[in-house]
C-alpha positions, -999 to 999 in steps of 0.1 A, spaced: -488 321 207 -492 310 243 -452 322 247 -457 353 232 -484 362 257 -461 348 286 -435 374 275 -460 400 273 -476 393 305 -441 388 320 -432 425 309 -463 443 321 -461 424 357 -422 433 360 -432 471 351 -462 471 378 -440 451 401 -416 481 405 -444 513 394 -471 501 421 -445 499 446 -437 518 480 -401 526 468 -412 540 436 -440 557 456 -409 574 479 -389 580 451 -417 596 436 -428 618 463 -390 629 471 -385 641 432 -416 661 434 -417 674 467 -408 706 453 -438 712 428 -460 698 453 -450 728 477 -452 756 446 -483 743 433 -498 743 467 -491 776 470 -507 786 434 -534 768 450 -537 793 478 -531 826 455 -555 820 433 -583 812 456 -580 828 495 -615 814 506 -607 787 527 -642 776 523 -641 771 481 -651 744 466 -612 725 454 -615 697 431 -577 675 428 -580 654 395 -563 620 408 -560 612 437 -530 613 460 -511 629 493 -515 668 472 -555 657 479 -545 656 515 -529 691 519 -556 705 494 -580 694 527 -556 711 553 -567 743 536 -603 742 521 -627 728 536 -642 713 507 -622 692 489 -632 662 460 -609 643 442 -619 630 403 -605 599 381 -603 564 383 -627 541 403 -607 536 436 -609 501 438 -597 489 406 -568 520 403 -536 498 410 -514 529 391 -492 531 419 -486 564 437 -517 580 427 -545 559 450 -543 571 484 -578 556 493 -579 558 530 -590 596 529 -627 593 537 -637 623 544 -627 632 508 -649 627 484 -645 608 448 -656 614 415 -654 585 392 -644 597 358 -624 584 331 -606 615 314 -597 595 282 -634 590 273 -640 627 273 -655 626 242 -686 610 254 -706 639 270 -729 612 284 -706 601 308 -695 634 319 -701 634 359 -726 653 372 -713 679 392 -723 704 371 -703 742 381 -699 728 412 -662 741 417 -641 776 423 -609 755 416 -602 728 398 -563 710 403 -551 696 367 -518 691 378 -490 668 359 -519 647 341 -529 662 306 -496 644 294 -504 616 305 -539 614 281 -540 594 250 -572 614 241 -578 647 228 -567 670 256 -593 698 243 -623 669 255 -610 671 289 -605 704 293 -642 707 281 -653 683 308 -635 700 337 -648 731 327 -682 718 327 -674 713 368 -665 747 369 -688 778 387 -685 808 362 -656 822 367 -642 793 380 -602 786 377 -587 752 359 -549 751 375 -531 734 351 -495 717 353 -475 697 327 -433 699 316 -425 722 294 -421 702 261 -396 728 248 -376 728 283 -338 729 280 -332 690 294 -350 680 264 -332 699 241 -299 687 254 -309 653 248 -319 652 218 -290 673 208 -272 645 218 -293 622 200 -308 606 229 -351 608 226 -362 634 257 -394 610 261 -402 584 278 -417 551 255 -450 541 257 -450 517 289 -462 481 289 -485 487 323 -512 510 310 -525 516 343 -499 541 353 -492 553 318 -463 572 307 -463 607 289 -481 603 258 -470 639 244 -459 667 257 -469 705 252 -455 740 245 -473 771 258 -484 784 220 -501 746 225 -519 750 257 -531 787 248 -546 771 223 -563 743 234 -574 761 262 -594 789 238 -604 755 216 -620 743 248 -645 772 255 -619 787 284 -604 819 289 -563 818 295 -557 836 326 -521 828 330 -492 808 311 -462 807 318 -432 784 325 -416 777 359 -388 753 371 -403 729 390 -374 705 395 -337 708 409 -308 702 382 -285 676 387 -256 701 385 -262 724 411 -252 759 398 -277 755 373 -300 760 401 -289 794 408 -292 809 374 -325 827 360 -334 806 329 -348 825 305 -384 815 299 -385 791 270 -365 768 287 -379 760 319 -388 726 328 -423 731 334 -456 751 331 -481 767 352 -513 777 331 -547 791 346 -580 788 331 -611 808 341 -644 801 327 -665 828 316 -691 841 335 
């Protein structure tokens, strides 16, 4: 048994080796610098009162442009201290505030945080596929944060997108495994909009907006300069508002 665990342990530790590190960090922030500048300007459409209330669920460098624009900015998820998940801690942000919440226990209302409708905006962005839990439960919780007629931005890749169906055309899976380091998890699934319209209703929130968007650049460059139609888009932009 004791060389079992050693391979285990070996696994997980070569995984968080490389995903906790400042060249995965770089190579992170360089393939997404893109949707960080769109998102950030969804951000700024949907809410022109630099003095709203922004909530960024994880925590990262998006937290620290969130705070060049509103003036009151909290981030939300993992204890600080003990979130080793690689690009998303970027603790030395003081004057930001943290909410410790775990969005895979979402089920237990108990441990909901406090900040009851305490937010005009709330920042779901390129996390709900990362839940192993009932995405409808977290969607409940954030909404409980929410001011009526608070706004939930949410992000997440297009499960339907046209890279996916390529690859699996080809027979090669369009999702990642399940990852050995389960504090920077992988995608656990991935949606399509009929899915998040839905969950979003299930949840007790009104869809505002769903639609896809290309978030990334293709590999082969003239793909860039066509207009996909919308079912094939690599991502999604969905916004919703709860009731008043």
């Amino acid at each position: 048994m004791r060389e079992y665990q050693e391979r285990i342990q070996r696994l997980i530790d070569e995984e968080k080796a490389w995903t906790s590190s400042p060249a995965a960090a770089q190579v992170y922030a360089r393939n997404h610098a893109r949707r960080f500048d769109r998102t950030f300007d969804i951000c700024c459409r949907l809410v022109s009162d630099p003095r709203a209330a922004v909530c960024d669920v994880g925590r990262s460098d998006f937290t620290r442009r969130l705070a060049t624009r509103f003036a009151d900015v909290s981030s939300l998820g993992l204890a600080l201290a003990g979130d080793s998940g690689g690009h998303r801690e970027s603790s030395e942000m003081r004057h930001v505030p943290h909410i410790v919440c775990d969005l895979n226990a979402s089920a237990d209302t108990a441990n909901w945080p406090a900040e009851r409708s305490r937010f005009d905006l709330i920042v779901f962005a390129e996390t709900i596929e990362h839940l192993h839990t009932p995405p409808e439960f977290a969607l409940m919780m954030l909404g409980s944060l929410l001011k009526p007629g608070g706004l939930l931005l949410v992000t997440t890749p297009n499960a339907a997108g046209l890279s996916r169906r390529v690859r699996l055309l080809f027979g090669d899976h369009p999702y990642e495994k399940i990852r050995y380091f389960s504090h920077n998890p992988g995608h656990f699934r991935e949606y399509t909009r009929r899915e998040m319209v839905e969950m979003g209703r299930t949840a007790g929130l009104e869809v505002r907006e769903c639609r896809t968007i290309n978030f990334y650049k293709s590999r082969w460059p003239p793909l860039n300069w066509l207009k996909w139609p919308a079912p094939l888009r690599d991502s999604m932009v969905v916004v919703y508002r709860l009731g008043d």
